[in-house]
C-alpha positions in Angstrom: 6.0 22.6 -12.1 6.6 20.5 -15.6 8.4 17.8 -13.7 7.8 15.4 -10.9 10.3 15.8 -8.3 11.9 12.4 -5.8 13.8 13.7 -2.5 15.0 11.0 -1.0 17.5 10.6 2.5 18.6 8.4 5.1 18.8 8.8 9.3 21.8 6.4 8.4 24.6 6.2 5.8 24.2 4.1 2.8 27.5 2.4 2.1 29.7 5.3 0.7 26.9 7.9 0.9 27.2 9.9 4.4 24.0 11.3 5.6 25.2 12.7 8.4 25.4 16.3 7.4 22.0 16.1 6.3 22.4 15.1 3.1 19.4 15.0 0.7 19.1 13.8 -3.1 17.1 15.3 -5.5 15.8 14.0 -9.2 13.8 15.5 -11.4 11.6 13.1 -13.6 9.9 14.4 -17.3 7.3 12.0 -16.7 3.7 11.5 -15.5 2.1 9.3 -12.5 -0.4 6.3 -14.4 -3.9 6.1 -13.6 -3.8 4.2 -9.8 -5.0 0.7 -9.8 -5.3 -1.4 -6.8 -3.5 -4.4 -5.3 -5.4 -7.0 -3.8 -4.6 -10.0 -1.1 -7.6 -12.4 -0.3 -7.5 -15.6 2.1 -9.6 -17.9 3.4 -11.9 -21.4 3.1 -14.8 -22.5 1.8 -17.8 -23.6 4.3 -20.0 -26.8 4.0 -21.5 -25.0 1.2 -18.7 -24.2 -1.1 -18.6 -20.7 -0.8 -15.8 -19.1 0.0 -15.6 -17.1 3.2 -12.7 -15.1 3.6 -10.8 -14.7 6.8 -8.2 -11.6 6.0 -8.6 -8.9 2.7 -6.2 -6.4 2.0 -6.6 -4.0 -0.5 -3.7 -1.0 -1.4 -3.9 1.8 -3.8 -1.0 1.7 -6.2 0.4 4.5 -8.4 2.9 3.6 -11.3 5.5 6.1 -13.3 7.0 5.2 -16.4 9.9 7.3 -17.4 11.2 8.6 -20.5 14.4 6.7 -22.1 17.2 7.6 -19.1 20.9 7.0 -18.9 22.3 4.6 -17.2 23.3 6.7 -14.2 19.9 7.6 -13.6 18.7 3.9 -13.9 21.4 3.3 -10.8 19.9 6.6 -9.1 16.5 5.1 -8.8 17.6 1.6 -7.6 19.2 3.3 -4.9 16.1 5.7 -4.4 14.3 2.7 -2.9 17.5 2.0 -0.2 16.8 5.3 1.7 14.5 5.5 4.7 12.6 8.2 3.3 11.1 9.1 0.2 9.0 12.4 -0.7 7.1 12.5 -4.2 6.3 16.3 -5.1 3.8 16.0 -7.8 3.5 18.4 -10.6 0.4 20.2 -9.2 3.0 21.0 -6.2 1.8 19.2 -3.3 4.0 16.7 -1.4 3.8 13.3 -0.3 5.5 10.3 1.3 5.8 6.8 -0.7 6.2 3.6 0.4 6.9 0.4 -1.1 8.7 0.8 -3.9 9.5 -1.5 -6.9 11.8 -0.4 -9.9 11.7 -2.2 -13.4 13.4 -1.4 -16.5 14.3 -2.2 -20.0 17.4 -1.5 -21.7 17.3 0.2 -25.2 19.8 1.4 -27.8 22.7 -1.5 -26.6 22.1 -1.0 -23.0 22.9 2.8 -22.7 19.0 3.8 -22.1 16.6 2.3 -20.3 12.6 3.0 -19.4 12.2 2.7 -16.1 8.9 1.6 -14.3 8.3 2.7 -10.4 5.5 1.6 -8.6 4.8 2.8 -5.5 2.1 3.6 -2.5 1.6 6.3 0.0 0.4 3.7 2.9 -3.6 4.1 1.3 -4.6 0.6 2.6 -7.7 -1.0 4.2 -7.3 -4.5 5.5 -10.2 -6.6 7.3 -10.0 -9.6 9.1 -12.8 -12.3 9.1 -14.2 -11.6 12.5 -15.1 -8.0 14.1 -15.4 -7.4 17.8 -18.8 -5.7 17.8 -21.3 -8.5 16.7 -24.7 -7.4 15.8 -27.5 -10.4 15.5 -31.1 -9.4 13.8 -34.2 -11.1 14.3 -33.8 -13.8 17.1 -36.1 -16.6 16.1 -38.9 -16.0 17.8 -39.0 -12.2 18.8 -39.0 -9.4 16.9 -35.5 -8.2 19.0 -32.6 -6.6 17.4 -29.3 -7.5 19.8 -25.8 -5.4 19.6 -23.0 -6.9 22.2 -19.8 -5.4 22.4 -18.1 -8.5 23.1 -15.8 -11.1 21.4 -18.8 -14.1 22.2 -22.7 -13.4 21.4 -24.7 -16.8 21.7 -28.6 -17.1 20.9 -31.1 -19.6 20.7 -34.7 -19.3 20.1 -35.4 -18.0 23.7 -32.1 -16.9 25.3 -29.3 -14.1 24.1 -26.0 -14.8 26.1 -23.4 -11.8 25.6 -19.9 -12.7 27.1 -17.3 -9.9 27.3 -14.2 -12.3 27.7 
């Protein structure tokens, strides 16, 4: 395949478009998907020491398109592509996928009768941590030579005594 292809529907309809008889739009694009690149979400606080210590990281993989110079028809097309509750990328190698999140830019050329349009978009390829996990592991308890796994949500230890408390 020389093109990508966009298939896009709704359960619902969307305004004047009635999906009910199973409607289903397709678009053909003469364009390539950019290298991915990844977005990233950090928070957190700094401890006593000034270092930061973060509490919740997300990181998602991205891909970006970036069409040829398109009519203004097809600039509306893909506005509306991100509207519908499903959307299927078919990439030119031929295999298929579902993306998510989509955001549309564009820039008008030629007196506003052809525009490039930029999509960015994911296909749910996401890891997200939280500061704390619920299997703590503590090495070397001062003193012994021990090496302590609790499953639990609570893991105490002083020099002599480890206290494990599953509530």
């Amino acid at each position: 395949m020389d093109f990508l292809k966009l298939e896009y529907w709704s359960d619902c309809s969307l305004g004047a478009i009635y999906y009910g008889t199973g409607m289903h739009f397709i678009m053909y694009l003469d364009a390539d998907v950019e290298q991915m690149f990844f977005e990233e979400a950090e928070e957190g606080q700094e401890n006593g020491d000034g270092d930061f210590v973060p509490s919740f990281r997300r990181q998602i993989k991205r891909y970006k398109i970036i069409t040829q110079e398109l009519p203004e028809h097809m600039v509306d097309a893909i506005y509306r592509m991100k509207l519908n509750d499903y959307i299927q990328l078919t990439w030119k190698t031929g295999e298929i996928d579902d993306i998510y999140n989509i955001q549309v830019e564009h820039e008008w050329f030629a007196e506003k009768t052809y525009a490039i349009v930029t999509i960015t978009f994911d296909m749910d390829e996401k890891c997200v941590t939280g500061g704390c996990c619920t299997e703590l592991t503590a090495v070397e308890i001062t003193g012994t030579s021990t090496i302590v796994t609790a499953d639990s949500d609570i893991l105490t230890a002083d020099s002599t005594v480890v206290t494990a408390d599953a509530t």
